[in-house]
C-alpha positions as CSV (number, residue, x, y, z in Angstrom):
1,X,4.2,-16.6,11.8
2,X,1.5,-15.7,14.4
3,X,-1.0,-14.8,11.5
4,X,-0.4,-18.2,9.7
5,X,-0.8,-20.5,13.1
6,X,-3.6,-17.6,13.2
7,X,-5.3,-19.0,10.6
8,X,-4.6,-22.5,10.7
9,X,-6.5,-22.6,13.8
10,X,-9.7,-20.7,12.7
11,X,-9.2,-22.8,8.8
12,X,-12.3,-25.3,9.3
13,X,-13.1,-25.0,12.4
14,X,-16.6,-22.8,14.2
15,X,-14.1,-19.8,15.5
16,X,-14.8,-17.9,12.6
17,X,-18.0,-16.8,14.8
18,X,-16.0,-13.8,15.0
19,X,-17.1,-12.8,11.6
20,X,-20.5,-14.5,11.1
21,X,-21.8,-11.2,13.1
22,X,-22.7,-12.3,16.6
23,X,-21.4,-10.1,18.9
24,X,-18.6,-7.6,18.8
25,X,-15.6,-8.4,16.4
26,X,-13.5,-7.0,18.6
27,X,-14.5,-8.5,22.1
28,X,-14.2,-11.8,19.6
29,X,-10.4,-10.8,18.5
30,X,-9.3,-10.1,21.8
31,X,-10.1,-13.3,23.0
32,X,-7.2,-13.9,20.6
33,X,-5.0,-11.4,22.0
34,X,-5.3,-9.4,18.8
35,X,-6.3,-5.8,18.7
36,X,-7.4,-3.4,16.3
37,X,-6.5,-0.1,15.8
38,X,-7.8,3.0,14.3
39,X,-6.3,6.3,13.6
40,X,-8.4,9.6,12.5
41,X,-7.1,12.9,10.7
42,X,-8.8,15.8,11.6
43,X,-11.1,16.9,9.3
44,X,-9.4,20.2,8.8
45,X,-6.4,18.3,7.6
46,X,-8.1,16.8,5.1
47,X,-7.2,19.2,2.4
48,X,-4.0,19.5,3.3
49,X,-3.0,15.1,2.9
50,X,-5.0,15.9,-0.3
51,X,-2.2,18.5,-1.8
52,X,0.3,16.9,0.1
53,X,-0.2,13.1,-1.7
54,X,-1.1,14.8,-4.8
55,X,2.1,16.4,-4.6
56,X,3.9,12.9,-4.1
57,X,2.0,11.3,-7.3
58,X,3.1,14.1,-9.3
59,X,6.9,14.0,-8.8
60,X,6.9,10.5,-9.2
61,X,5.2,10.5,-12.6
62,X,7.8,13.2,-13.1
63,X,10.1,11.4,-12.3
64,X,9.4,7.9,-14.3
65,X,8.6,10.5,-17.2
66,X,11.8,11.8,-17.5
67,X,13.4,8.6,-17.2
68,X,10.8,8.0,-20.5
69,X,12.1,10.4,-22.3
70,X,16.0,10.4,-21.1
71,X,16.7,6.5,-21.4
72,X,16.0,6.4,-25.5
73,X,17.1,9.7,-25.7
74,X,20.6,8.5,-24.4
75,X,20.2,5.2,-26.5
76,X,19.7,7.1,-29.3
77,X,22.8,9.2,-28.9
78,X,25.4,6.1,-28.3
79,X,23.9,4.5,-31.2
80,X,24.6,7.8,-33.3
81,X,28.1,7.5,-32.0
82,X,28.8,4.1,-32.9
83,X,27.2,4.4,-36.4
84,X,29.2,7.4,-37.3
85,X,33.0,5.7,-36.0
């Protein structure tokens, strides 16, 4: 709700200064009460997120795959069933 009354206020109106590039965004925002916020990994961990989310994608596309292969697969063999009663 707070992002929509957000930008209701700033919809047509000269606040949007915060983002025409005077001054800092972030002094701007605050005078908002809004904040941002960034977080870092540590370089050395780079590689590590890298296997880790590579690790992720690659079960899932396991995963929807199998399901490729074992849905009409199933199909197949209830159809088989019914065609030979």
């Amino acid at each position: 709700m707070r992002g929509v009354l957000l930008a209701q206020q700033l919809n047509g109106r000269s606040d949007l200064h915060c983002f025409t590039g005077s001054g800092s965004v972030g002094d701007c925002l605050a005078s908002y009460k809004l904040h941002v916020d960034y977080t870092y990994q540590p370089p050395g961990d780079f590689w590590a997120l890298q296997w880790c989310e590579t690790g992720i994608y690659l079960a899932l596309a396991a995963l929807v795959s199998g399901a490729c292969f074992w849905r009409p697969a199933r199909a197949h063999r209830r159809l088989a069933l019914v065609s030979h009663a």
